[in-house]
Structures are given as C-alpha cells and as structure tokens.
N, C-alpha and C positions, 0 to 999 in steps of 0.2 A: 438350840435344836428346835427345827421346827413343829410344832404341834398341829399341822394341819394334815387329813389324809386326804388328797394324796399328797405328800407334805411340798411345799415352797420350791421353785426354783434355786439351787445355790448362787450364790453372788457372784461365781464366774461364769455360771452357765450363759450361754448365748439368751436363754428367754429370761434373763433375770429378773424385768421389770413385769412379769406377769405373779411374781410374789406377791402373798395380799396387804391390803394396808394396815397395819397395827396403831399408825399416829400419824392425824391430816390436822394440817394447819395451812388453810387455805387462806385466810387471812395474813400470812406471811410467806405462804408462797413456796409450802413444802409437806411433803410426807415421808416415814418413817415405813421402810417395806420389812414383813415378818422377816427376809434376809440379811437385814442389817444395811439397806441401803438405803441413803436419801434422794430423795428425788426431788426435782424444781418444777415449780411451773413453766421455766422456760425449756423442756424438757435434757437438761443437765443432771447428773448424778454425782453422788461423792460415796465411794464404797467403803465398806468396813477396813480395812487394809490405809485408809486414806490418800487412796487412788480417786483422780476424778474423771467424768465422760462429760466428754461437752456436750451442749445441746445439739440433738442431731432430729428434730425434726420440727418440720413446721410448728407455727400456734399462733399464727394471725388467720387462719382460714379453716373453715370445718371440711371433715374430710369428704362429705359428698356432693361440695358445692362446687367442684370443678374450675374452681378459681385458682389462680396460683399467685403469691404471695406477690407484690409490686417490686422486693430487694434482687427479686430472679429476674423482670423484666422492667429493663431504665424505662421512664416517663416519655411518651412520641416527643420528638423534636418538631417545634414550631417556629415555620420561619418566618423571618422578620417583613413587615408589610415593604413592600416595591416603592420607589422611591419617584412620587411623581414625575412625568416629562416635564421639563421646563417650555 
C-alpha cells in the first residue's frame, strides 16, 4: 500500500512510471518505484505480476535538443569516386 498522499500510481495504471522512487541503483542501471515496478535505464520495465514492458522510449538524445536518435535515420549514402577517363 502506498504511503504517499496523493498516493502512487497503481502498476496497471496508464501513468504508472510517475510512482516515486523508493530504491535507485543507477550504477546498475535500475529503480525500485513505490508501485512495485522496476524500471531500466534503457527505459524497460518488469512489473510486479512479472509482466515486462520493453523499452519504449528514446535515451541517446535529451529531449529538448531536437535531435533524433541515428537508429531512426540510416547514415547518407556515399558514392564511390568516378572512375577516371582513360
């Protein structure tokens, strides 16, 4: 039960990951939310139930830099130098 007023998101609720943290371990790469969920740094969950959510959002780019991650757009193609006239 959660002891926070207004208390916790429940773990199926749609806002779930706005629970607060009770146990970060940033050093390996996780937290422990007052709901019983964990969460990743690659933003993946594994919920109490032992249901998991894959990572569904970016974390190679901050979010007001207007960049978009390089896996969403292939590298330009370079073409090969022309092949002198004989």
């Amino acid at each position: 039960m959660c002891p926070h007023t207004p208390p916790c998101p429940d773990a199926r609720a749609l806002d779930r990951e706005a629970a607060r943290t009770v146990v970060s371990h940033p050093e390996q790469g996780w937290s422990l939310l007052c709901n019983g969920i964990v969460v990743f740094e690659d933003t993946g969950e594994l919920l109490p139930g032992g249901d998991t959510v894959a990572p569904h959002r970016p974390t190679d780019v901050s979010a007001n830099s207007g960049i978009v991650p390089s896996a969403q757009h292939p590298a330009p193609q370079i073409a090969a130098p022309a092949e002198p006239a004989a």
